[in-house]
Structure formats: structure tokens, C-alpha cells
C-alpha positions in Angstrom: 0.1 1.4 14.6 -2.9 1.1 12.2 -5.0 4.2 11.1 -7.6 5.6 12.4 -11.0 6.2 10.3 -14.9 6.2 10.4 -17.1 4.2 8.6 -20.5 4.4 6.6 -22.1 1.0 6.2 -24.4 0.3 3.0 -27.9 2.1 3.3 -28.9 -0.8 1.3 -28.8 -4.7 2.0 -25.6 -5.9 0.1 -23.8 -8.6 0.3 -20.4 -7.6 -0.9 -20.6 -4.0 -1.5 -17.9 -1.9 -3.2 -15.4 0.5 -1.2 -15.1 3.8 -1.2 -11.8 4.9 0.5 -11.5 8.9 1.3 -7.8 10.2 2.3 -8.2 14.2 3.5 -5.4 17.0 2.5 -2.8 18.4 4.8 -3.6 20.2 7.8 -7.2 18.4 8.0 -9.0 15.0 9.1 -11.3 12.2 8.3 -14.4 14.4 8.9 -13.8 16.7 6.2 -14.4 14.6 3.1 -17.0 11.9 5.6 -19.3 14.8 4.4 -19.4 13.8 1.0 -21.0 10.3 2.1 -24.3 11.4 2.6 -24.7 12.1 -1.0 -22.9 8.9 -3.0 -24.0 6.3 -3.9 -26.4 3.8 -1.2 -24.8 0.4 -1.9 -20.9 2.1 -1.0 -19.1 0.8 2.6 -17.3 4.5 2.8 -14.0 4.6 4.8 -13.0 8.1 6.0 -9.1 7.9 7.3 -7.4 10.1 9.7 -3.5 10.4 8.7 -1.0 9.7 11.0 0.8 12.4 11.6 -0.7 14.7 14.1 0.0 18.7 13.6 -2.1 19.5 16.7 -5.6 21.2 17.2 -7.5 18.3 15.3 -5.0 18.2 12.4 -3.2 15.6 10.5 -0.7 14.5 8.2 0.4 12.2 5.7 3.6 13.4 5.7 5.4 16.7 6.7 6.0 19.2 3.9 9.1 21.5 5.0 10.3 24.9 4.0 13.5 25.9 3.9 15.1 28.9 1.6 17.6 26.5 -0.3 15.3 23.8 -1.6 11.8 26.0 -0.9 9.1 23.4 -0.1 9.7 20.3 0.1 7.9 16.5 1.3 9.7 14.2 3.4 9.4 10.9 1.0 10.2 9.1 3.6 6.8 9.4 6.1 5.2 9.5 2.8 6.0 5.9 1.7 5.1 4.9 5.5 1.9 6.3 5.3 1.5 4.5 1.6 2.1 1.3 3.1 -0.3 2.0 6.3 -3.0 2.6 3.9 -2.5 -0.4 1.3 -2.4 -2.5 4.5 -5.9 -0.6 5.7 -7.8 -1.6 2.3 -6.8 -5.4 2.8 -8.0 -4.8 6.7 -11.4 -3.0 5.3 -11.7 -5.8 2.1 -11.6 -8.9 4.8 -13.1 -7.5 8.2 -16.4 -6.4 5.5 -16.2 -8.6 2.8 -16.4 -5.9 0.3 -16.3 -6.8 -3.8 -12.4 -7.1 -4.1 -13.2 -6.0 -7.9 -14.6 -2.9 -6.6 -13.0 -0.9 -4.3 -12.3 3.8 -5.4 -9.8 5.6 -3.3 -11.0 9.3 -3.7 -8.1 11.6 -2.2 -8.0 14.9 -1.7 -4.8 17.3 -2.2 -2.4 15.1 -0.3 -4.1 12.5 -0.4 -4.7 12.3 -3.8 -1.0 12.4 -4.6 -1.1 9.4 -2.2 -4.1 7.7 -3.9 -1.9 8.0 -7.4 1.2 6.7 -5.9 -0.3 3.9 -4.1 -1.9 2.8 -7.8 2.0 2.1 -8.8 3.4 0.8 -5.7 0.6 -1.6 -5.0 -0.7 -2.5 -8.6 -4.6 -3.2 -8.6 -4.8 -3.2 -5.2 -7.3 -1.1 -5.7 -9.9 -0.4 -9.3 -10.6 3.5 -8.9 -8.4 6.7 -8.4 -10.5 9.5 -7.8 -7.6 12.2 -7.7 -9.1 15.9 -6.4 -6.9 19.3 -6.1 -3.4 16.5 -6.7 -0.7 15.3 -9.1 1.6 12.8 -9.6 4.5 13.2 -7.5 7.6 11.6 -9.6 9.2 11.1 -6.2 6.8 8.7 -4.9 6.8 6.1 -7.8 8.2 2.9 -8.2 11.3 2.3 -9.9 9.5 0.4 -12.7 5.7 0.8 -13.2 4.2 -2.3 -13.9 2.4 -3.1 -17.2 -0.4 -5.3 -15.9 -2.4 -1.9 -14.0 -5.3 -2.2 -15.0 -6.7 1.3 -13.1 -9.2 3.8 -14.1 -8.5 7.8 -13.1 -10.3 10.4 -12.6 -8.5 13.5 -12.0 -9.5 17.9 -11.5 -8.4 20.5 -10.5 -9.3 24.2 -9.8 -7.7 26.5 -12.5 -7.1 28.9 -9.7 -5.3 26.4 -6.9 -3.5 28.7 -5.1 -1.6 25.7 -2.8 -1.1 23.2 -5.8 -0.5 25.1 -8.9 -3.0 23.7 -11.5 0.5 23.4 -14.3 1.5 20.5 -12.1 -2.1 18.8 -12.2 -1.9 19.1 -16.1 0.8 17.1 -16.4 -1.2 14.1 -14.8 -3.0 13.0 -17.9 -0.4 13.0 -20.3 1.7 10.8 -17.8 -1.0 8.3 -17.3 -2.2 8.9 -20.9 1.6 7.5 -22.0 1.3 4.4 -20.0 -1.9 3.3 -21.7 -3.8 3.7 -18.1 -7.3 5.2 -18.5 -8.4 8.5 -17.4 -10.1 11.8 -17.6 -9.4 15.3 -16.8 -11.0 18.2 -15.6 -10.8 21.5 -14.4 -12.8 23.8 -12.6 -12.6 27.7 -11.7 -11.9 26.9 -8.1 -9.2 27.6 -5.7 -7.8 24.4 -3.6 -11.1 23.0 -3.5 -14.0 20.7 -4.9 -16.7 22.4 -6.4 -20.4 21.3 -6.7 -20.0 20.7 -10.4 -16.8 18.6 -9.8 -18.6 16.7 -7.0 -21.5 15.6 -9.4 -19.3 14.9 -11.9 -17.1 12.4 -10.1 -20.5 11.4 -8.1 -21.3 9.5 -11.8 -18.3 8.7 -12.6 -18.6 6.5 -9.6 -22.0 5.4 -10.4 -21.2 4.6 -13.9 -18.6 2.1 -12.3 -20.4 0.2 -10.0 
């Protein structure tokens, strides 16, 4: 079954226009972050996806996170990794059916889907140019076995100092991961709970601009 998602074409005439990619958190849908379209960039094609994993009452998943009082919380790796290779096979759909610049093309994920949007940077090397990484980390679960050295993606990462779902400790640890394998990045941090705030949304707004 491929995902579903909603589109905004260019406001501009372009021929091959770069692609924006948006993956929601846990528990929501592809409306939530569709409302940041309005305000990026004119020349983007932006793809809001729905994850597949339905929790009801207009919520979805990208994979189940389950509780238990042995292990605490936990994510089962396993719908995960499906819903990694749903979305890799997405961006070739998107790439061909618009004819976006393959050189290009930012996956901005929120929460769960920006641990998504940094694994899917290891698993599927280059596949896509630009992590934008909001209220995430690096989950060392759902990496590949060996990273490869040709990546040549650019990260942008925050976090809200007082996340109060992800603690911000585990964000922190992004940068000196990617920092060690030579990938470029920045870091940032805002005093916000699990959420973007305006000043993070302008700030990754040019860091977008700056790139295309």
C-alpha cells in the first residue's frame, strides 16, 4: 500500500522545482505540518504524508511505541523500517510523477518523523540533500550496520530545552554523532516544550532558502 499525502504545487512557474517532504509526529497527520506551506518558500512542490499506521480518531503512526514496566517505552523497529522504506519509495514516486530537481529535494520531520527523516539519510544514502530534524534524534536502533562514507547530507536539527515527550539530552547527542562522521550540521535549541516555535520556524525557513 503506498502512503497517503497532500500536495502544494509551485506558486511560481518552474520547471524542475525542489521538494520539500514533511513527515508529522505520533498521534497526528499530514495536516498538521501542511500548515507550514503557506509560509516557505514559492518555488517548493511540498508533500505533506499521512503515516500508515492508523491509531483512530484522525491519527497516525509511523510505528507503535509500547509501554510495558520491564523495558518502559519502547518502538517496534520493525513497522519503523517498513515505514522507512514506504517513504524512500514515495520520494522516487514524487521525484518522477513531478519532475522535481533530483539535487534538491529537504525532508523536514517532525518528532517521529524526524527520527525517520535521520534514519532514512543512512539507509538510503543521498536519496535525499536536506534533513530538517524538529523535536527528534538519532535513534541508534534504526541505522544501518555500516554508514556509508559517500553521504553527502546537510542537517539541520532543534529542539525545545523543555521537551517534555523527547528529552532534549537525547537531541544533544545528534550533533556530535553527525559531527564525528564528517556530515554537516547545525544545532539549536529553543525554550519550548515538544514543539516548533516561531523563531525556530524562521530559522530553518532560511536555512531552506539559503539552499535552494
Amino acid at each position: 500500500m503506498s502512503l497517503q499525502y497532500i500536495v502544494r504545487e509551485p506558486k511560481t512557474e518552474i520547471q524542475n522545482p525542489p521538494l520539500l517532504i514533511l513527515l508529522h509526529g505520533y498521534g497526528s497527520n499530514e495536516q498538521d505540518l501542511f500548515s507550514f506551506a503557506e509560509e516557505l518558500p514559492d518555488e517548493l512542490l511540498i508533500v505533506s504524508v499521512r503515516a500508515p499506521y492508523n491509531l483512530g480518531a484522525g491519527s497516525y503512526a509511523w510505528y507503535a511505541i509500547n509501554f510495558d514496566d520491564v523495558n518502559g517505552k519502547f518502538s517496534d523497529l520493525k513497522q519503523a523500517k517498513t515505514s522507512l522504506d514506504k517513504i524512500a519509495v514515495l520520494i522516487d514516486e514524487i521525484k518522477q510523477k513531478y519532475k522535481t530537481n533530483t539535487d534538491k529535494t529537504f525532508l523536514l520531520g517532525f518528532s517521529q518523523g524526524a527520527i525517520l527523516s535521520y534514519s532514512l539519510s543512512f539507509f538510503y544514502p543521498n536519496k535525499v540533500q536536506n534533513i530538517i530534524a524538529l523535536s527528534g534524534y538519532v535513534n541508534m536502533e534504526l541505522l544501518p550496520s555500516s554508514i556509508s562514507k559517500e553521504i553527502k547530507t546537510n542537517y539541520y536539527c532543534s529542539h525545545g530545552t523543555v521537551d517534555q515527550v523527547l528529552p532534549v539530552d537525547w537531541a544533544r547527542k545528534s550533533k556530535p554523532f553527525l559531527d564525528n562522521l564528517g556530515l554537516k550540521n547545525i544545532y539549536s535549541e529553543y525554550p519550548v516544550g515538544h514543539g516548533v516555535a516561531p523563531q525556530n520556524f524562521y530559522s530553518f525557513k532560511s536555512w531552506i532558502e539559503e539552499r535552494l
